[in-house]
C-alpha positions as CSV (number, residue, x, y, z in Angstrom):
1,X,187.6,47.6,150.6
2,X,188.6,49.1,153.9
3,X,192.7,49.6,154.4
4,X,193.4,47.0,157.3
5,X,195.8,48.7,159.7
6,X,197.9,47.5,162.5
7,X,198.6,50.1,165.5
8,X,202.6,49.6,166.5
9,X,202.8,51.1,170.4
10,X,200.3,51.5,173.1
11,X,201.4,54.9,175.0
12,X,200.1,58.0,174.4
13,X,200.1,58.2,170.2
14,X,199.5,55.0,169.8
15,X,196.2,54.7,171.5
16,X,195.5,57.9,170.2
17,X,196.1,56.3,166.3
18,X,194.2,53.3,167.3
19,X,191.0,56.1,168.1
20,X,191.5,57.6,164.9
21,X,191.4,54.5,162.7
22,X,188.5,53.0,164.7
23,X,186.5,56.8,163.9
24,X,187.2,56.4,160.0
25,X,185.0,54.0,158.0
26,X,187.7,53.2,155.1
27,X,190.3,52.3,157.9
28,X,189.8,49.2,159.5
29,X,192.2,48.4,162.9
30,X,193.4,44.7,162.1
31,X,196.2,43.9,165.5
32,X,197.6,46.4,167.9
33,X,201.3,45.1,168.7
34,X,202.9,45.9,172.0
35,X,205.6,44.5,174.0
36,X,203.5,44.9,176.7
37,X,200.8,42.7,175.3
38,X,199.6,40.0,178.4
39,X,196.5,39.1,176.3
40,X,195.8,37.5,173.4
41,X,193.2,40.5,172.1
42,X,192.1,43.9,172.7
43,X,189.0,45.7,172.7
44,X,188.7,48.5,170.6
45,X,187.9,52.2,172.1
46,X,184.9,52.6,170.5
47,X,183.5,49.4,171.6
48,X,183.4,47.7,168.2
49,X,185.2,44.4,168.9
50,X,188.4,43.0,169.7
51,X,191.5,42.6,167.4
52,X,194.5,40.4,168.2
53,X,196.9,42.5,170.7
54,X,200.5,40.5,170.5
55,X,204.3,40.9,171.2
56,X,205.7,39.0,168.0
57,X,206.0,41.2,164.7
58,X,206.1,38.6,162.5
59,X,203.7,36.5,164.3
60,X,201.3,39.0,164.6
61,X,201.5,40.3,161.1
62,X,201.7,37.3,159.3
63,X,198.2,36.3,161.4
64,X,196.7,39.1,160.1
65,X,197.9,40.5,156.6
66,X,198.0,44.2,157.1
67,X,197.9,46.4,154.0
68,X,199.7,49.6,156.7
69,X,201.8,49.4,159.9
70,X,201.8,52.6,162.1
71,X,204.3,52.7,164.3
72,X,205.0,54.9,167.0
73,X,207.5,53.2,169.4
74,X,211.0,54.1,169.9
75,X,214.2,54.1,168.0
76,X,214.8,50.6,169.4
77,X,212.1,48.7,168.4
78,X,211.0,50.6,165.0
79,X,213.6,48.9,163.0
80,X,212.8,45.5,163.7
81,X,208.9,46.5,163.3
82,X,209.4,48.6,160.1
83,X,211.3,45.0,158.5
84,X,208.8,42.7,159.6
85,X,206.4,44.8,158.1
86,X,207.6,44.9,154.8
87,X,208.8,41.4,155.0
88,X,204.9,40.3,155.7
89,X,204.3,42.9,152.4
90,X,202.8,45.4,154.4
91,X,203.5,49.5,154.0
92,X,204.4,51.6,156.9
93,X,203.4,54.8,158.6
94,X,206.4,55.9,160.7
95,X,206.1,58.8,163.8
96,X,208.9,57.1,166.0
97,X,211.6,60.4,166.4
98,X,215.3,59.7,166.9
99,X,215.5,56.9,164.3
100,X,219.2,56.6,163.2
101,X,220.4,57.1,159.2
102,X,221.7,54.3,158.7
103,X,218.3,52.7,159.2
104,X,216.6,55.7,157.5
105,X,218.7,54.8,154.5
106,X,217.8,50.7,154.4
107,X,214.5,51.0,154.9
108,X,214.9,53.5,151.8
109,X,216.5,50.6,149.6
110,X,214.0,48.1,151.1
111,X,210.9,49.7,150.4
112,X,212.4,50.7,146.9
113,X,213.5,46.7,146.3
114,X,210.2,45.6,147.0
115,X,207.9,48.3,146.2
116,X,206.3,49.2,149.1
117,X,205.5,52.4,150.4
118,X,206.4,54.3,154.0
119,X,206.0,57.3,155.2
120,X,208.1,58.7,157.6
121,X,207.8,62.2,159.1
122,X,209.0,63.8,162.5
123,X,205.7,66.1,163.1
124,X,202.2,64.4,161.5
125,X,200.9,67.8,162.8
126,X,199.7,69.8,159.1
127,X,200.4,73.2,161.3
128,X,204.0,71.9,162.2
129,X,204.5,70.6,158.5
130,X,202.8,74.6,157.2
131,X,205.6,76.0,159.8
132,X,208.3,74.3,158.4
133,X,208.0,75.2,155.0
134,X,207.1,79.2,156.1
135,X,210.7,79.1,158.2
136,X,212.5,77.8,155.1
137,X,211.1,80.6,153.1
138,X,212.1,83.1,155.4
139,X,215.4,81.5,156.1
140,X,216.6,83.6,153.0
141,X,216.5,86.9,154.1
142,X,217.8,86.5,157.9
143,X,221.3,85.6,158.3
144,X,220.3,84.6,161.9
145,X,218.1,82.1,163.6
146,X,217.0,80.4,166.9
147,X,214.7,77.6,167.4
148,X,213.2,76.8,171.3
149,X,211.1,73.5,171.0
150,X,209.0,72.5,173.8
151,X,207.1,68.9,174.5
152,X,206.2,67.1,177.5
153,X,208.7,65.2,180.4
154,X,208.8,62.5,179.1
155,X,210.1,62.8,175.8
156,X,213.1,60.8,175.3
157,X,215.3,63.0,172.6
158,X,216.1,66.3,172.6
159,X,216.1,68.1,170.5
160,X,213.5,67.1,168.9
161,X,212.8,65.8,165.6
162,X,210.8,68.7,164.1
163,X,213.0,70.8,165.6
164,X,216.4,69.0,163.3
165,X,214.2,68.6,160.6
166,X,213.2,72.3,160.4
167,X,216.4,73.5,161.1
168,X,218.1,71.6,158.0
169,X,215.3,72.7,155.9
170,X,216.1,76.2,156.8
171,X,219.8,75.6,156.0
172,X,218.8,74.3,152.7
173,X,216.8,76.9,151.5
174,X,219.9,79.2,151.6
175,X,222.8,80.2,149.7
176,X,225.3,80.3,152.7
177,X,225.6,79.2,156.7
178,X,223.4,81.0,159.0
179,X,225.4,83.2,161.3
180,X,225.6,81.6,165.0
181,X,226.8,84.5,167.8
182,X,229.6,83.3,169.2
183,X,229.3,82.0,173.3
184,X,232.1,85.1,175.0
185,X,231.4,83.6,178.4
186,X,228.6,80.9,179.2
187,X,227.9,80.5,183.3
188,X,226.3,78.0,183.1
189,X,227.4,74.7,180.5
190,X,224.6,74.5,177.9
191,X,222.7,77.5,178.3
192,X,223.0,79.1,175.1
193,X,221.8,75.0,173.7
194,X,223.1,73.2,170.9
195,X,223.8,73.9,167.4
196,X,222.2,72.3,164.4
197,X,223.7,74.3,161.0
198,X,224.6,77.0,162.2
199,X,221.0,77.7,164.4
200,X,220.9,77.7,168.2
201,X,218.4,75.1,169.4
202,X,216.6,75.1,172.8
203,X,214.6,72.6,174.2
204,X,212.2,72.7,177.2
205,X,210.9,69.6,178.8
206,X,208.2,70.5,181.2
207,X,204.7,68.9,182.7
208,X,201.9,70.2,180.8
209,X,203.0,70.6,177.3
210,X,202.6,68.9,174.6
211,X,204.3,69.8,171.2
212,X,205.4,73.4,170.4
213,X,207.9,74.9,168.7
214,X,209.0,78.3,167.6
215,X,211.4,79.8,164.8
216,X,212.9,83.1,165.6
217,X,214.8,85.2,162.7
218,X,217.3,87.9,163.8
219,X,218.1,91.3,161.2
220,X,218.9,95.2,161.9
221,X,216.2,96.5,163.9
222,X,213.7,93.2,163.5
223,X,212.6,89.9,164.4
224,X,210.5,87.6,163.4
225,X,208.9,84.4,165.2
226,X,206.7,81.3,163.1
227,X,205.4,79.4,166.4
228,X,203.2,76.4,166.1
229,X,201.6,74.8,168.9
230,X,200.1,71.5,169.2
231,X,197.5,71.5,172.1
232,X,196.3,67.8,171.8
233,X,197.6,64.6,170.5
234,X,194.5,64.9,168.4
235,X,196.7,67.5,166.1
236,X,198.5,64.9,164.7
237,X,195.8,62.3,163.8
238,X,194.8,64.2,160.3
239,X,198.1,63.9,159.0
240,X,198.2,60.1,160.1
241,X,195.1,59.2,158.4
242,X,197.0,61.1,155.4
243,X,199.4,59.3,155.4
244,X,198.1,55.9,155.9
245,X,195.5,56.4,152.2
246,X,198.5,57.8,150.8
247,X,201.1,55.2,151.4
248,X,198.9,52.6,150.0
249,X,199.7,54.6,146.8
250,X,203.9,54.6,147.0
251,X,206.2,51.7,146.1
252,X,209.5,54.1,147.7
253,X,210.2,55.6,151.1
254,X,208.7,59.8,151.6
255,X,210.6,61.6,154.4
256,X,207.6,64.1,155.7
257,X,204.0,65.0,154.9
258,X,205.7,68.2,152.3
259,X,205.1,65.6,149.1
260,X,201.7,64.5,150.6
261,X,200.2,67.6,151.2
262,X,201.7,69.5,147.6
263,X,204.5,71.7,149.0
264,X,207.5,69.7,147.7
């Protein structure tokens, strides 16, 4: 029996997700949910049919009994999504960056009080996930380390999400606090960036990128530089459809792909 998945945002990633279900034949897309729905249904990109395309969370998932909710919105809307999800008994697939911890930590105790799955991870991109784990590897033997992230315009947060999350995993696979040089005299306010752990992180926001990020180590006489770059939203769709099979097999909450893919 196919998983029936609702899509949760109609920008860029979400009509990207909505492609990638429609191309796999144990996925089926049940609703796309938007709050800039006008109609009552959408066709589907491949041309297969039309599903129900609504505002209403509840509404819209109570109409059609989803087994998975993807949602890649904003840190507004995904907490509302993510409860009427699991309210309607449906697991969750979570990409939305800048989501708060206090909500992080409920939706932890929800999904463990009812048993249902979600998987939430800042980069569904297996290179950025591989990238990650390399830095906090290295993070032992370098007492110093920068990070310069680099997405499109018109992302919202900066710095990014992969680029926190990397950055405490590199802090965590240590022994002590990384060594930050101190700012002597900055001309102008912000330059050197901001600080997450003890590591400098910069972030560009310019028209033609799309996700990249690199981790640079400092020692004596050496450097060394883990760079992952994501050319295509298309990156990110392997590690959605992961996710989306594998949350039908959790009844808890998984922060990142590491568990999913065996390097945690």
């Amino acid at each position: 029996m196919a998983i029936k998945v609702v899509v949760s945002g109609t920008g860029k990633m979400g009509r990207q997700v909505l492609e990638a279900v429609c191309a796999e034949p144990d996925l089926e897309p049940a609703a796309v949910l938007s709050r800039l729905a006008a109609e009552e249904y959408l066709s589907l990109p491949d041309g297969s049919g039309l599903v129900p395309f609504g505002t209403d969370p509840a509404g819209l998932f109570n109409r059609t009994r989803p087994d998975v909710v993807v949602d890649f919105t904003n840190a507004e809307r995904t907490p509302a999504v993510a409860h009427e999800a699991l309210e309607a008994g449906a697991r969750l697939v979570i990409g939305t960056s800048g989501l708060s911890e206090a909500f992080l930590k409920e939706l932890e105790r929800e999904c463990r009080e009812r048993k249902l799955g979600a998987v939430v991870a800042s980069n569904f991109a297996l290179g950025a996930v591989v990238m990650a784990h390399l830095a906090k590897i290295a993070a032992r033997f370098f007492d110093h380390a920068e990070i310069i992230e680099m997405h499109d315009e018109g992302k919202v947060d900066s710095p990014s999400g992969t680029a926190i999350a990397t950055a405490r995993k590199m802090a965590a696979g240590r022994e002590g606090p990384f060594q930050r040089a101190p700012v002597q005299r900055e001309t102008i306010e912000g330059a050197r960036g901001g600080a997450v752990d003890g590591i400098t992180v910069h972030s560009v926001r310019l028209p033609g990128l799309v996700a990249h990020q690199e981790v640079i180590f400092g020692g004596p006489g050496e450097t060394l530089t883990i760079r992952h770059d994501s050319s295509s939203r298309e990156s990110f769709m392997p590690g959605v459809i992961l996710a989306i099979r594998d949350v039908m097999e959790r009844q808890d909450a998984v922060f990142g792909l590491e568990r999913l893919i065996g390097l945690e």
